[in-house]
N, CA, C and O atoms as a printed pandas DataFrame, in Angstrom:
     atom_number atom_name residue_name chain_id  residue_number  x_coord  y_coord  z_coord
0              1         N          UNK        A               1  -76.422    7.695   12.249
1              2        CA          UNK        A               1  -75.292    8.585   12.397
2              3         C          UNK        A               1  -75.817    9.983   12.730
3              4         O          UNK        A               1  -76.968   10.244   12.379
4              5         N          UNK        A               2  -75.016   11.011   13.443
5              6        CA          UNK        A               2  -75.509   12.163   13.836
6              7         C          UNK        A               2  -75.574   12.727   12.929
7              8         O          UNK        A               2  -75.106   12.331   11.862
8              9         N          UNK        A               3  -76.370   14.172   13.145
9             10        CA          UNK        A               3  -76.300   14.916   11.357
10            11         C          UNK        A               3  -74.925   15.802   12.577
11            12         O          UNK        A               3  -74.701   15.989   13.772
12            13         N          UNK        A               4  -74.301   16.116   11.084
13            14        CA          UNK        A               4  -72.606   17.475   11.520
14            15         C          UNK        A               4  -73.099   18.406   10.958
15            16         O          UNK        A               4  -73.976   18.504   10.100
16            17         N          UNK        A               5  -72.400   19.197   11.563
17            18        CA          UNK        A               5  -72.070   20.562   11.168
18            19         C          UNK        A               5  -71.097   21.724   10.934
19            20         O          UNK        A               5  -70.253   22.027   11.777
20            21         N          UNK        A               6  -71.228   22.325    9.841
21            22        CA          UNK        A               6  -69.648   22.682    9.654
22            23         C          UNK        A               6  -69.923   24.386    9.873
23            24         O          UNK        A               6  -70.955   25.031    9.687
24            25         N          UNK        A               7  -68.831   24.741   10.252
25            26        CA          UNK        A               7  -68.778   25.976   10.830
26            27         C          UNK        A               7  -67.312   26.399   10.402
27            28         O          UNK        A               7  -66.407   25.597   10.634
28            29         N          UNK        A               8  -66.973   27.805    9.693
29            30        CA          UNK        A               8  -66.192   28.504    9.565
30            31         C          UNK        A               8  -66.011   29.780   10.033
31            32         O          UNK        A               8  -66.953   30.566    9.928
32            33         N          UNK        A               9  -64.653   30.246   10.686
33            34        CA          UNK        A               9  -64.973   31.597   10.889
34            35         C          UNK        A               9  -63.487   32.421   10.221
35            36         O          UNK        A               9  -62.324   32.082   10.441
36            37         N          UNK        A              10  -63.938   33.523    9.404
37            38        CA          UNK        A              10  -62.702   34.230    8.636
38            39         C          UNK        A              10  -62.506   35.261    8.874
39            40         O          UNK        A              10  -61.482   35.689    8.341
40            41         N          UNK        A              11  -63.156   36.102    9.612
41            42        CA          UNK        A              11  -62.701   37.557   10.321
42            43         C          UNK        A              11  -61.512   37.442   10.928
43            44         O          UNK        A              11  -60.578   38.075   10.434
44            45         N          UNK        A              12  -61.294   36.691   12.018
45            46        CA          UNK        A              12  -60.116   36.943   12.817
46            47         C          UNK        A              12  -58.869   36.248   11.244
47            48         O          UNK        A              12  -57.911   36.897   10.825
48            49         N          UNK        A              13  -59.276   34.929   10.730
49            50        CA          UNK        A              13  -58.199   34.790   10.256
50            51         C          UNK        A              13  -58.003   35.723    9.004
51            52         O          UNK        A              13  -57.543   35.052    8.080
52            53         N          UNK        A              14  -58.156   36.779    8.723
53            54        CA          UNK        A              14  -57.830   37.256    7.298
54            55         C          UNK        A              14  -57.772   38.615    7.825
55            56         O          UNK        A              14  -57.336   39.420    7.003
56            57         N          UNK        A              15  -58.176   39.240    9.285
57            58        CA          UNK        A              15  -56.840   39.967    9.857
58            59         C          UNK        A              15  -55.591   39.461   10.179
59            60         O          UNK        A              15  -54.622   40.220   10.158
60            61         N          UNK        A              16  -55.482   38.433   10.439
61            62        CA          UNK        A              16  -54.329   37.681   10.671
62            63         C          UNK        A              16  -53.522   37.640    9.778
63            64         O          UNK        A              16  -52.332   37.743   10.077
64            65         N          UNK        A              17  -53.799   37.524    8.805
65            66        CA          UNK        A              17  -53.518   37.048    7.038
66            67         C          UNK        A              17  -53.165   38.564    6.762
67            68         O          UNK        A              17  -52.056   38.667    6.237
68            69         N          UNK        A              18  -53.554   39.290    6.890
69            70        CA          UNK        A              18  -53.106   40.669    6.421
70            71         C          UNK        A              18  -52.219   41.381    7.022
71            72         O          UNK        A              18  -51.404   42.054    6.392
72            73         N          UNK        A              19  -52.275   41.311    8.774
73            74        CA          UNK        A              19  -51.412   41.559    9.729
74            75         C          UNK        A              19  -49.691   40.867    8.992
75            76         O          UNK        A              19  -48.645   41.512    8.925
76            77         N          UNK        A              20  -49.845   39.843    8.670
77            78        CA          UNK        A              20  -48.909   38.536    8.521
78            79         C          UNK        A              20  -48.156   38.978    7.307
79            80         O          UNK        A              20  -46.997   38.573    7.221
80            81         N          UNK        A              21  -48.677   39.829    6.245
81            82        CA          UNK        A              21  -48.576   40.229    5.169
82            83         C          UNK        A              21  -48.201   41.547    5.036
83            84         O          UNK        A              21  -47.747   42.005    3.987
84            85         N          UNK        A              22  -48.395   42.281    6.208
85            86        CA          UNK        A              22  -48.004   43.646    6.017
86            87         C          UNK        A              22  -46.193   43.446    6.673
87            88         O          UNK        A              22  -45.193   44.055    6.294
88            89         N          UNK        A              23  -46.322   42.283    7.836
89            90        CA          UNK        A              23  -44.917   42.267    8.512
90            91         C          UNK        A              23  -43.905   41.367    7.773
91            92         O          UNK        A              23  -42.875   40.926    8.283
92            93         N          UNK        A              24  -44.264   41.177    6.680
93            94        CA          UNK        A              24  -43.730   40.171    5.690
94            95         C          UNK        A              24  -42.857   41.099    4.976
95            96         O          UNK        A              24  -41.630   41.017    4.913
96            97         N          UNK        A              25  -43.611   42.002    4.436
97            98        CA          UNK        A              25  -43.234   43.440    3.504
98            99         C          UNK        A              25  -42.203   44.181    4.067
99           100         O          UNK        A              25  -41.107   44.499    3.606
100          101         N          UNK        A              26  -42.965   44.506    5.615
101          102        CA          UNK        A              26  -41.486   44.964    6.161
102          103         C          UNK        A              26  -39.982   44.334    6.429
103          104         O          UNK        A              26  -38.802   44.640    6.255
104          105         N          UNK        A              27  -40.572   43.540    6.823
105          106        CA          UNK        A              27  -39.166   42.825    7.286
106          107         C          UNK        A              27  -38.428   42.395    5.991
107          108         O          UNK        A              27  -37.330   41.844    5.910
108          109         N          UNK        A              28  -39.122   42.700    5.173
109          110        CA          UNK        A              28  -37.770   42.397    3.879
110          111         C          UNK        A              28  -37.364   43.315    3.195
111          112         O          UNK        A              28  -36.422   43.264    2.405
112          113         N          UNK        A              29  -38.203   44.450    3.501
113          114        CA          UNK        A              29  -37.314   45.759    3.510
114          115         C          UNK        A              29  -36.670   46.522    4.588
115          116         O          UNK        A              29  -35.966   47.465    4.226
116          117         N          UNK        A              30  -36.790   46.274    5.922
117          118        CA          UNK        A              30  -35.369   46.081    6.554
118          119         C          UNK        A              30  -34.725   45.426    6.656
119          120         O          UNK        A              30  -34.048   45.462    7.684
120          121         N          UNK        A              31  -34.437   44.150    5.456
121          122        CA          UNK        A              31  -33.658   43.549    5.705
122          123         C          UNK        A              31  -32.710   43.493    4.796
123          124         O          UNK        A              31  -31.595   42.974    4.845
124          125         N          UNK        A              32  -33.388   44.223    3.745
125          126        CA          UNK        A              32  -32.475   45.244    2.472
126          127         C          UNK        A              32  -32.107   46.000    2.928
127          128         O          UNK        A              32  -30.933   45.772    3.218
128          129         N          UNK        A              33  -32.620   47.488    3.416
129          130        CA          UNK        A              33  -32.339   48.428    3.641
130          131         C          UNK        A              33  -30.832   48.505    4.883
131          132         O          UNK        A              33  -30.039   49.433    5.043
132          133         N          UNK        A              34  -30.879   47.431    5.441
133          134        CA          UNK        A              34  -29.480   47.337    6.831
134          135         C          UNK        A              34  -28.549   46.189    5.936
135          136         O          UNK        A              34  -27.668   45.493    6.441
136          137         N          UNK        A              35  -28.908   46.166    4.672
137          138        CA          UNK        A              35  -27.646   44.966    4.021
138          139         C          UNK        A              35  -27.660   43.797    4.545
139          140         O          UNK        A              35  -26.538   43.335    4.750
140          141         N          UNK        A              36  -28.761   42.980    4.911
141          142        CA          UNK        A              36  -28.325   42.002    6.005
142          143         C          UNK        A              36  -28.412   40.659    4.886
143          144         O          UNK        A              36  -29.339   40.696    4.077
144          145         N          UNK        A              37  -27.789   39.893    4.857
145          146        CA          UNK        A              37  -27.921   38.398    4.390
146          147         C          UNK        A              37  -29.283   37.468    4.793
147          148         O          UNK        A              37  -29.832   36.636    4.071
148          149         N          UNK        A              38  -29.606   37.813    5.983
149          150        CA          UNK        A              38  -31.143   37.097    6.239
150          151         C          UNK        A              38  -31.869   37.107    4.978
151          152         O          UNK        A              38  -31.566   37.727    3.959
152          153         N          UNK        A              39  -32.771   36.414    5.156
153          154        CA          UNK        A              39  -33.912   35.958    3.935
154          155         C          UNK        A              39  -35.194   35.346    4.772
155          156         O          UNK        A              39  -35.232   34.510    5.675
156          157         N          UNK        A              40  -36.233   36.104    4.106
157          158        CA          UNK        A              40  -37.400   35.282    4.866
158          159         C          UNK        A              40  -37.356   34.045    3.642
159          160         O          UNK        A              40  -37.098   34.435    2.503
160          161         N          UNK        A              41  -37.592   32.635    3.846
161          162        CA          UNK        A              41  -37.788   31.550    3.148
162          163         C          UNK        A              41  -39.379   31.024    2.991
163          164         O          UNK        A              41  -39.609   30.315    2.012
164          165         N          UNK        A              42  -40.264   31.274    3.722
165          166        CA          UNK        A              42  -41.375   31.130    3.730
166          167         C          UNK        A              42  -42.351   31.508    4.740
167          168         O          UNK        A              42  -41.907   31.803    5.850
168          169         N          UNK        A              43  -44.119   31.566    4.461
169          170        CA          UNK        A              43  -44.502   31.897    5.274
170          171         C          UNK        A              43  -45.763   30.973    4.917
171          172         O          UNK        A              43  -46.232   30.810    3.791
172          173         N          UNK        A              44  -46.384   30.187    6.573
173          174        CA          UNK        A              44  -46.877   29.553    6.722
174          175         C          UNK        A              44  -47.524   29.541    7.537
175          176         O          UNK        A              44  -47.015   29.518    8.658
176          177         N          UNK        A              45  -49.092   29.549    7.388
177          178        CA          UNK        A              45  -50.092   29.976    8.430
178          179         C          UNK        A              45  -49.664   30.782    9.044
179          180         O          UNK        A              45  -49.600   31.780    8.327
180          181         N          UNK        A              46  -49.350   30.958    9.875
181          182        CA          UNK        A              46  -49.278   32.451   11.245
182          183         C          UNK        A              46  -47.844   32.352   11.440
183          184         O          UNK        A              46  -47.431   32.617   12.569
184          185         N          UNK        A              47  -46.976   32.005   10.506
185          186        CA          UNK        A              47  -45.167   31.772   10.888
186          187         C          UNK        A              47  -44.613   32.418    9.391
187          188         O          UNK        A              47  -44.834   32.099    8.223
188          189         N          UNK        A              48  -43.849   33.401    9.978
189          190        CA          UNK        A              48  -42.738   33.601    8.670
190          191         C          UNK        A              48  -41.597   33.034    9.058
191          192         O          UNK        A              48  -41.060   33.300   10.133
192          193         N          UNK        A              49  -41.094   32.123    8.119
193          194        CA          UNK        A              49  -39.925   31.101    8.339
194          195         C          UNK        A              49  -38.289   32.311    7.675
195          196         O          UNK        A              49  -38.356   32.445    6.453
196          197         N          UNK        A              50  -37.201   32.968    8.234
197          198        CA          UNK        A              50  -36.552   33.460    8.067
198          199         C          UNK        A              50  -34.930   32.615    7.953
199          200         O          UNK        A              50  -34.802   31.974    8.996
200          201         N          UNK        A              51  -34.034   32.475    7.291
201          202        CA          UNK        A              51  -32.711   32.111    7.112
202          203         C          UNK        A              51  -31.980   33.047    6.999
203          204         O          UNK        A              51  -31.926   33.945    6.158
204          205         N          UNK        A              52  -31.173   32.739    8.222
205          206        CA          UNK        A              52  -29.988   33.941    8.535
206          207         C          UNK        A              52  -28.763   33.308    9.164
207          208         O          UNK        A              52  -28.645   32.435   10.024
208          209         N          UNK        A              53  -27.815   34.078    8.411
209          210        CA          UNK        A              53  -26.240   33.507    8.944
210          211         C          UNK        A              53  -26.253   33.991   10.449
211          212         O          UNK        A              53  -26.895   34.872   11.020
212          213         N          UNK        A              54  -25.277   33.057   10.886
213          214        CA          UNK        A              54  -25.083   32.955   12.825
214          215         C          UNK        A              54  -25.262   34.166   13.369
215          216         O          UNK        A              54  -25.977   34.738   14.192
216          217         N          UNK        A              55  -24.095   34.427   12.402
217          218        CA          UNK        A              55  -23.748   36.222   13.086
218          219         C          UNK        A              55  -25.026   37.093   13.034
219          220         O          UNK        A              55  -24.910   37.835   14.010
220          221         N          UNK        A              56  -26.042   37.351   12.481
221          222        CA          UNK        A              56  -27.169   37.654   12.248
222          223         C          UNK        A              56  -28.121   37.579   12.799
223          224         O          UNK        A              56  -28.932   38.495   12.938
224          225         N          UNK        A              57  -28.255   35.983   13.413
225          226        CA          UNK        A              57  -29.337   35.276   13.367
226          227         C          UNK        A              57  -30.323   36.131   14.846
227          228         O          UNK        A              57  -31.550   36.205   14.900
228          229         N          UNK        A              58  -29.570   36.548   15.646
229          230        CA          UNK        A              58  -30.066   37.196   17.111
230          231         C          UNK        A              58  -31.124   38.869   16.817
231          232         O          UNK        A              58  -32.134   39.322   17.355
232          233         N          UNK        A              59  -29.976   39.475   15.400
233          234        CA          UNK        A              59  -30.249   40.577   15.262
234          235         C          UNK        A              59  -31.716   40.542   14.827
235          236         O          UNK        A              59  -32.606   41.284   15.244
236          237         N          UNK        A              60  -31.866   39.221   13.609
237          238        CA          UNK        A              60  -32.645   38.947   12.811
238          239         C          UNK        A              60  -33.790   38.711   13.513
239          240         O          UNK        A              60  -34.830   39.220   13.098
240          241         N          UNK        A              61  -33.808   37.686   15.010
241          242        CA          UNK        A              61  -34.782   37.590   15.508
242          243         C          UNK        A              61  -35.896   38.637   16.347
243          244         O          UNK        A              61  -37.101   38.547   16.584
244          245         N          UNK        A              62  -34.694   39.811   16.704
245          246        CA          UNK        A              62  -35.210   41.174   17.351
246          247         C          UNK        A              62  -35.819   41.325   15.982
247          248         O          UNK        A              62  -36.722   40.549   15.667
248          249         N          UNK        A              63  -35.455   42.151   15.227
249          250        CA          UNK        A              63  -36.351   42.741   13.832
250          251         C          UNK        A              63  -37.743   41.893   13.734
251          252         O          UNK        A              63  -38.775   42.553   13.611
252          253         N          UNK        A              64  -37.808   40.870   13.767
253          254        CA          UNK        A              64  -39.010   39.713   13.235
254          255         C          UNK        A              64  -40.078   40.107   14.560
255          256         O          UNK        A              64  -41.231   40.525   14.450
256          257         N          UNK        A              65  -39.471   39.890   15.578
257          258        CA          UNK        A              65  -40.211   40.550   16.729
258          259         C          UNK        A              65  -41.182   41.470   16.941
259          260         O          UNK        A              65  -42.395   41.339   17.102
260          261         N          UNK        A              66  -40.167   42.834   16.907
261          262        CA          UNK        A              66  -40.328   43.840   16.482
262          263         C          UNK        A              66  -41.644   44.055   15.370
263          264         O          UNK        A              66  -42.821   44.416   15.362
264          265         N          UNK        A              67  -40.873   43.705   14.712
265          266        CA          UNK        A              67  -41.768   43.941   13.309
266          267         C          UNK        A              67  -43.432   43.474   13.391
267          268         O          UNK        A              67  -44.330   44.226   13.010
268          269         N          UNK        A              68  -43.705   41.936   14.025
269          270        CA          UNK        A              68  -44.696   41.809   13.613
270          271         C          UNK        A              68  -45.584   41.965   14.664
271          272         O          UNK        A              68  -46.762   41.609   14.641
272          273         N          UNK        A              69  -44.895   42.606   15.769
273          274        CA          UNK        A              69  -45.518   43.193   16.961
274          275         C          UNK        A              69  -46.277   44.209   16.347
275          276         O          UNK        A              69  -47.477   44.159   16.614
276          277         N          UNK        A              70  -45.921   45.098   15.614
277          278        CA          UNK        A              70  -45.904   46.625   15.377
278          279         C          UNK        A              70  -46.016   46.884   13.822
279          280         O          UNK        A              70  -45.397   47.780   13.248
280          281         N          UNK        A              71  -46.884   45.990   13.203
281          282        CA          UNK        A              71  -47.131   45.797   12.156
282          283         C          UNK        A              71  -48.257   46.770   11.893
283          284         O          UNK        A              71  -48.026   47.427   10.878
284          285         N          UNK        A              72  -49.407   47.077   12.481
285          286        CA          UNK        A              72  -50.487   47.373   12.486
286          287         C          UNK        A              72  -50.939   47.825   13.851
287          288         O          UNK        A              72  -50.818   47.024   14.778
288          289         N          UNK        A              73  -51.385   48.878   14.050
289          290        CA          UNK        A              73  -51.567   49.634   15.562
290          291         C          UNK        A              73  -53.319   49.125   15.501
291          292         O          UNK        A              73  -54.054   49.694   14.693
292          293         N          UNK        A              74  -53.853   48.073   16.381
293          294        CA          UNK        A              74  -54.883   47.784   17.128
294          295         C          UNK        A              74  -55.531   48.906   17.928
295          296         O          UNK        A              74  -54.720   49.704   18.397
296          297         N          UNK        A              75  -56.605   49.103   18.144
297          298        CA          UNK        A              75  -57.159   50.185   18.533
298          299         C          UNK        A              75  -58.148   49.500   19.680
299          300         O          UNK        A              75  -58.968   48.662   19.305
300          301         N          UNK        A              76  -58.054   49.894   21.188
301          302        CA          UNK        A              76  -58.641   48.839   21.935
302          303         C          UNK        A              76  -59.988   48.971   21.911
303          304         O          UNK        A              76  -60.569   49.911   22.451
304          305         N          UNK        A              77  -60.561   48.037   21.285
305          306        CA          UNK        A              77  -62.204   47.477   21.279
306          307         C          UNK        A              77  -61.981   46.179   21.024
307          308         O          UNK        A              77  -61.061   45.792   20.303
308          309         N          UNK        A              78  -62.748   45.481   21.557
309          310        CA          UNK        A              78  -62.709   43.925   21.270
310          311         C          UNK        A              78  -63.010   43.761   19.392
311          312         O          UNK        A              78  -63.462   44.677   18.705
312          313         N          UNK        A              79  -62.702   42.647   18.971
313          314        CA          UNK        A              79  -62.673   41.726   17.551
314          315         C          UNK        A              79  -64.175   41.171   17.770
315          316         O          UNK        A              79  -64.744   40.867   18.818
316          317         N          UNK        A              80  -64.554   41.146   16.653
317          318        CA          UNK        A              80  -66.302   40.042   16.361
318          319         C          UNK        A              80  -66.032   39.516   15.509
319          320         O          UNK        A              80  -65.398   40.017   14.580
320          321         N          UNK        A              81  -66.526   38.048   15.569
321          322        CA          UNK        A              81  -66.134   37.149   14.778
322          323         C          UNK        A              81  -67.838   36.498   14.118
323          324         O          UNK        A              81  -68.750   36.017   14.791
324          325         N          UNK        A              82  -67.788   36.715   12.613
325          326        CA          UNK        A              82  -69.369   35.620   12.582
326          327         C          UNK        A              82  -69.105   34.761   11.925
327          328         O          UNK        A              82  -68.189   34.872   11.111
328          329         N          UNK        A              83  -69.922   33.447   12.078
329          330        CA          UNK        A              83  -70.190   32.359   12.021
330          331         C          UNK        A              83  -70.799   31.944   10.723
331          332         O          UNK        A              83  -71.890   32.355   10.329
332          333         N          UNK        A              84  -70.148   31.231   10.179
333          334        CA          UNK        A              84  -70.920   30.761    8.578
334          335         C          UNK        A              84  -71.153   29.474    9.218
335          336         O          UNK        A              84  -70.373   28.914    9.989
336          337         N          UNK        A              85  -72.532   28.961    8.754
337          338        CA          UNK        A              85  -73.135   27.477    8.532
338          339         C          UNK        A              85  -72.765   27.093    7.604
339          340         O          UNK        A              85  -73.096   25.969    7.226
């Protein structure tokens, strides 16, 4: 059998994870702050799962947008990622 090898990489994901976490925060305080009935219901890997009545549901999706666009201002230089054995 071949020998494997396992390889992890957590830089990009735990900006991700934090990015994901800061737009989490917001969006549920604009979603207090405008009275809205939406609810984020969960968040899962790189998805915040949101429940919102009909009438809502369009407004709700601009905000989520929005939000996790503009969560965190990127500064242009490329990302480095290292490699665990």
């Amino acid at each position: 059998m071949p020998e494997r090898r396992r390889v992890k990489a957590t830089v990009l994901q735990q900006a991700e994870a934090d990015v994901l976490t800061l737009a989490f925060v917001s969006l549920q305080a604009i979603f207090k702050s405008r009275n809205m009935k939406s609810r984020i219901v969960m968040i899962i890997h790189d998805a915040i799962w949101v429940e919102a009545p009909l009438r809502e549901a369009e407004r709700a999706r601009i905000l989520m947008e929005d939000t996790m666009k503009n969560a965190v201002e990127f500064p242009l230089v490329p990302l480095e990622v290292e490699f665990e054995d």
